[in-house]
C-alpha positions in Angstrom: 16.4 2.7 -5.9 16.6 0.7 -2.7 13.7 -2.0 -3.1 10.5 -2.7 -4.3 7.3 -3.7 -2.6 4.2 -5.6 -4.0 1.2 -6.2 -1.6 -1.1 -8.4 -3.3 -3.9 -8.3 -0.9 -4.4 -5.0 0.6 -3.3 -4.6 4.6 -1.6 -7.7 4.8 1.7 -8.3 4.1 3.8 -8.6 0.4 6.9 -9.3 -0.7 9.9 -7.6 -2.2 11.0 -8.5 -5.4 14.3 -7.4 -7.4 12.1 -5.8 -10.4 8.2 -5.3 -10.5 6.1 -4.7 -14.0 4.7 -0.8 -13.8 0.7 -1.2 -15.1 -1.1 2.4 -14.8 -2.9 1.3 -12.1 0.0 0.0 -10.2 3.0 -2.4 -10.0 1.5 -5.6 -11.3 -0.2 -7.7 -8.7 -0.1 -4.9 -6.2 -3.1 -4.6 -4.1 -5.5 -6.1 -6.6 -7.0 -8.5 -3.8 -8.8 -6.6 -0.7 -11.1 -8.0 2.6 -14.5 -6.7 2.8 -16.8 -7.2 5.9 -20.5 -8.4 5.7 -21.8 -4.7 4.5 -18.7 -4.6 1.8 -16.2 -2.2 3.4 -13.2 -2.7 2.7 -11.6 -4.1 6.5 -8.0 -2.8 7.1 -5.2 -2.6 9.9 -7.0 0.4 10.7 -9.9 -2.0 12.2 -7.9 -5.0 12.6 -4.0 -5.0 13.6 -3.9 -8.5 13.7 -4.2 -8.2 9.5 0.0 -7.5 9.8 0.5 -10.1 10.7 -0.9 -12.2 7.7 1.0 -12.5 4.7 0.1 -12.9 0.7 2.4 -14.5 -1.9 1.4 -13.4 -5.4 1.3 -16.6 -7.7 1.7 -16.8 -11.5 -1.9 -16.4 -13.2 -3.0 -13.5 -10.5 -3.3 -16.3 -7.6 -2.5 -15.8 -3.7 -0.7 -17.9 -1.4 -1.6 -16.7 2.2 -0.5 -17.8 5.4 -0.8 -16.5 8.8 0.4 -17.7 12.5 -1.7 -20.5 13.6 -3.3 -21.5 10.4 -2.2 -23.9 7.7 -1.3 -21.9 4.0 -4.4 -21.8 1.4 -3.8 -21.4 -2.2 -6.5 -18.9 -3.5 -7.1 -19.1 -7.4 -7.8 -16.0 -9.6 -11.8 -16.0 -9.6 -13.2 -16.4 -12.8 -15.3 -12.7 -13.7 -18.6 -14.6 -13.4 -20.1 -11.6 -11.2 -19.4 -9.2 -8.9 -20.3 -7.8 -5.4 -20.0 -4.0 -4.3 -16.9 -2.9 -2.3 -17.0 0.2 -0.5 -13.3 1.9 -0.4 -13.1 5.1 1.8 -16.9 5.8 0.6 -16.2 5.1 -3.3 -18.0 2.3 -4.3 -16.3 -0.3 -6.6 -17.0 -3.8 -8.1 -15.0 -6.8 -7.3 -15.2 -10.5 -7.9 -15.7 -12.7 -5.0 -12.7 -15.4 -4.2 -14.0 -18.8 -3.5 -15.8 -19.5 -0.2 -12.7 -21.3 1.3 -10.8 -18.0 1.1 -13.4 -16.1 2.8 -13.9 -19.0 5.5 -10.2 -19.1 6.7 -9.6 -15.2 6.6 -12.6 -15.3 8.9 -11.1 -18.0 11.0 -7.8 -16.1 11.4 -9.4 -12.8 12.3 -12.1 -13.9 14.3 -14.3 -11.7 12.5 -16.8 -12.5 9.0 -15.2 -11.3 5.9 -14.5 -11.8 2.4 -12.0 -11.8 0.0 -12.6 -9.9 -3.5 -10.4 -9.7 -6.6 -10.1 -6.2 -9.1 -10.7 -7.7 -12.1 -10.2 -4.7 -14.6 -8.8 -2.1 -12.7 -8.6 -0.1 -16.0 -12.3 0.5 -15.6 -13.2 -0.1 -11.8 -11.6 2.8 -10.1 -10.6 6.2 -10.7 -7.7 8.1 -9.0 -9.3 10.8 -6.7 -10.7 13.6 -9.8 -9.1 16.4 -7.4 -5.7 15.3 -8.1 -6.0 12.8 -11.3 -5.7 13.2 -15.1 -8.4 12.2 -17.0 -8.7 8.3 -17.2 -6.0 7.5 -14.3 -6.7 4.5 -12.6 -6.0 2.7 -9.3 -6.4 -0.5 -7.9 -7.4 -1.4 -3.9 -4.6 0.9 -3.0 -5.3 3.4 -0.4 -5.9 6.0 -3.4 -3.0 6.6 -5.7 -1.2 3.3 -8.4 2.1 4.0 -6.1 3.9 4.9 -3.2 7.6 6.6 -3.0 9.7 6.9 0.3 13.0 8.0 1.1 15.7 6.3 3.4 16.7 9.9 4.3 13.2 11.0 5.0 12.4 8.3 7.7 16.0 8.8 9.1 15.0 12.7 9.9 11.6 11.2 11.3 13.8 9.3 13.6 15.6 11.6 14.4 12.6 13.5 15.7 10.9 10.7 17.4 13.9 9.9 19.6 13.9 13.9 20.8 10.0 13.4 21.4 8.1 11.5 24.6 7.7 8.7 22.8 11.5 8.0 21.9 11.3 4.5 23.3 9.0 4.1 20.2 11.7 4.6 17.2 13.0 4.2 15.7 10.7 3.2 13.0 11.1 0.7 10.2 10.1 1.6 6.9 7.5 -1.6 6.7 5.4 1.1 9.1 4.3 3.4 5.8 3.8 0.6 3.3 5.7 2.0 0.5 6.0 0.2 -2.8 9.3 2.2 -3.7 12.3 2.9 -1.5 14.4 5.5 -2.8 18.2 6.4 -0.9 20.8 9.0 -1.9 18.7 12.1 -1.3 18.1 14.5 1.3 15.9 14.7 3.9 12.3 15.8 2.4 13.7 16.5 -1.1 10.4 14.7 -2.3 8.5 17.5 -1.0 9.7 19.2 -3.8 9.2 16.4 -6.9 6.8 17.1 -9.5 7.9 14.5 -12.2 10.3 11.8 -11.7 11.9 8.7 -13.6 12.6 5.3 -11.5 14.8 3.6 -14.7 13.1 3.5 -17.7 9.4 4.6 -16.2 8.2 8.4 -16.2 6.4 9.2 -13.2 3.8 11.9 -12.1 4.3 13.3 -8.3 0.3 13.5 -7.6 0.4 14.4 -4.4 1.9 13.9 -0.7 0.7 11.1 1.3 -1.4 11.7 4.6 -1.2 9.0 6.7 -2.9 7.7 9.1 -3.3 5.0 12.0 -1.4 2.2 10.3 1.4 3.5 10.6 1.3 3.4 14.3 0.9 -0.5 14.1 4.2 -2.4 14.5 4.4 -4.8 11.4 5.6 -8.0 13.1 4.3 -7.9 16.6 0.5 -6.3 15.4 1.0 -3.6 19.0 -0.3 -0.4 18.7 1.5 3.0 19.6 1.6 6.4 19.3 4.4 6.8 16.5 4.9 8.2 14.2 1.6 10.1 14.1 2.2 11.9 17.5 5.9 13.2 15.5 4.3 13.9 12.2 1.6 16.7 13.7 4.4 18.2 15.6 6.5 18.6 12.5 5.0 17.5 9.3 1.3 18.8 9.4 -0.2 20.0 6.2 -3.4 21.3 6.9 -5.2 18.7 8.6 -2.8 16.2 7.0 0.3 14.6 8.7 2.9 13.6 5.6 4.9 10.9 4.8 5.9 10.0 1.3 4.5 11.0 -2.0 1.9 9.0 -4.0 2.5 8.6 -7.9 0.7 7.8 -10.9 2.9 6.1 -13.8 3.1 8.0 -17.2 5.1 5.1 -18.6 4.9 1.5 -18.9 8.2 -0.6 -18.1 9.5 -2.6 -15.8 11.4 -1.2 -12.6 14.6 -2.8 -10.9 16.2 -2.6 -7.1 18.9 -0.3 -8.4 17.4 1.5 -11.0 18.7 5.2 -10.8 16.1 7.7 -10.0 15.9 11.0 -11.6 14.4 14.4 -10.9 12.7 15.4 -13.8 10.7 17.9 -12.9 
């Protein structure tokens, strides 16, 4: 394995540690915190760009350190479970805790725009992996719908291949920040994950759930918060699924463990 990627607070940017606990829901700490405008949608770089830009430190206890350009860091304690507000996810409604109101005042400042910051609590209980693709009692936290996300090296070097043949070559090529992954795998051929159905990342069984459709993010540049037309305008030419454009496959842990940056990774199925 090549490296692994927590995002504490969905849409901005994580980290990448050296090893990362595996929880059913997720790697521990991963997407647990998530903006939510005044009518509770959940606010992403799909809305706001500028989100890249902002980064979140995961802190023992279940805390975030965030920073962003322009604004002094703010420590955000784990809120206490005293009550929750209603987050609407991708029209799934879920219950989150509110952070304290000096979190929600300085995300607003930075994005120019009134949100709020929420916490998942019990992500054992709060959200259920999309029934279509799930086994019963699979969980997920604020992630975009699935506990994890698997790339390949290989995979995004054949996507970049493609993109510097297409109109948009000055685009590419493409860092893997673009598709968020939490787990970077190298060694294998191009697309060979197409093809996984079960897999093991060191000691931790996996499930292959499904591929990954993606969508506008990807076409925002991680450090600079621009807009362009890649990789999406590459993907329909070459990697449409229906009315899906795939990168990357989503998975769902059967396993607990911990995973490490080096870990081998085995086809099991």
């Amino acid at each position: 394995m090549r490296s692994i990627h927590v995002h504490p607070v969905k849409a901005l940017r994580g980290h990448a540690p050296r090893e990362a606990v595996v929880e059913p829901w997720g790697l521990a700490g991963d997407r647990r915190w998530t903006l939510i405008d005044d009518g509770g949608k959940v606010v992403t770089q799909r809305e706001l760009p500028r989100l890249a830009l902002a980064a979140a430190e995961l802190l023992p206890g279940g805390g975030v350190r965030l920073s962003a350009p322009g604004h002094s860091p703010l420590t955000v304690p784990e809120p206490e479970p005293a009550g929750t507000v209603p987050v609407n996810i991708f029209g799934t409604k879920v219950e989150a805790v509110p952070a304290e109101p000096a979190a929600h005042a300085w995300c607003s400042a930075y994005l120019g725009a009134d949100v709020r910051l929420v916490h998942m609590d019990d992500p054992a209980v709060r959200r259920p992996v999309d029934p279509e693709y799930a086994l019963p009692g699979e969980t997920v936290s604020f992630a975009d719908g699935y506990p994890l996300l698997i790339a390949t090296t290989a995979s995004l070097d054949a996507l970049n291949s493609l993109i510097s043949e297409g109109s948009h070559a000055h685009e590419g090529p493409l860092p893997m920040n673009r598709f968020r992954p939490n787990v970077v795998v190298a060694g294998t051929e191009a697309w060979a994950e197409d093809r996984w159905s079960r897999i093991s990342v060191g000691e931790v069984v996996f499930r292959v759930a499904k591929a990954s459709g993606r969508c506008v993010v990807t076409t925002v540049d991680q450090d600079t918060a621009a807009r362009g037309r890649e990789p999406l305008r590459t993907l329909a030419r070459h990697r449409k699924v229906g009315t899906r454009l795939i990168f990357g496959q989503n998975l769902v842990p059967l396993t607990p463990g911990t995973i490490r940056v080096g870990d081998p990774v085995r086809v099991l199925g």
